[in-house]
C-alpha positions, 0 to 999 in steps of 0.5 A: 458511506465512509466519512472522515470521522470513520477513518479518523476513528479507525484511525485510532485504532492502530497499532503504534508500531504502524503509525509510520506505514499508515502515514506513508500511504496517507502520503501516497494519496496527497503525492500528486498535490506535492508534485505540482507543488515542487520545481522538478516533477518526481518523475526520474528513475531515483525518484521512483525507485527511492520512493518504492524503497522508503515504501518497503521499508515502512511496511515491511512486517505489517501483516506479522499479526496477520499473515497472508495464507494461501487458500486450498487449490481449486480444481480446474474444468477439463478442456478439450485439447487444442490442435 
């Protein structure tokens, strides 16, 4: 099982240069919370499109360390034709 003291110690662990992408997706989790909170729900185009771009922003190059590679190509079972 996964306690706060867990996260909180794997926590510590992260880069410097990631604290903003891991707070964003800390974020991401108290959103619904946040919205009850304000006036307006955050349910325009803007909003949502804004929110994407400040995601993007804040994790674009997190994985340079850790690339993701594509996997050998698997081979596929021979069917027979549909008529």
């Amino acid at each position: 099982m996964i306690t706060k003291e867990l996260l909180k110690t794997e926590i510590d662990k992260v880069q410097d240069k990631y604290l903003e992408a891991l707070y964003q997706v800390i974020a991401a989790f108290e959103m619904p919370r946040r919205i009850v909170a304000i006036d307006r729900p955050l349910t325009t185009k803007e909003s949502v499109e804004s929110s994407w771009h400040d995601f993007i922003k804040a994790t674009y190059g997190s994985l340079a360390d850790a690339p993701i590679t594509r996997g050998v190509q698997g081979k596929y079972e021979v069917r027979e034709e549909i008529q």
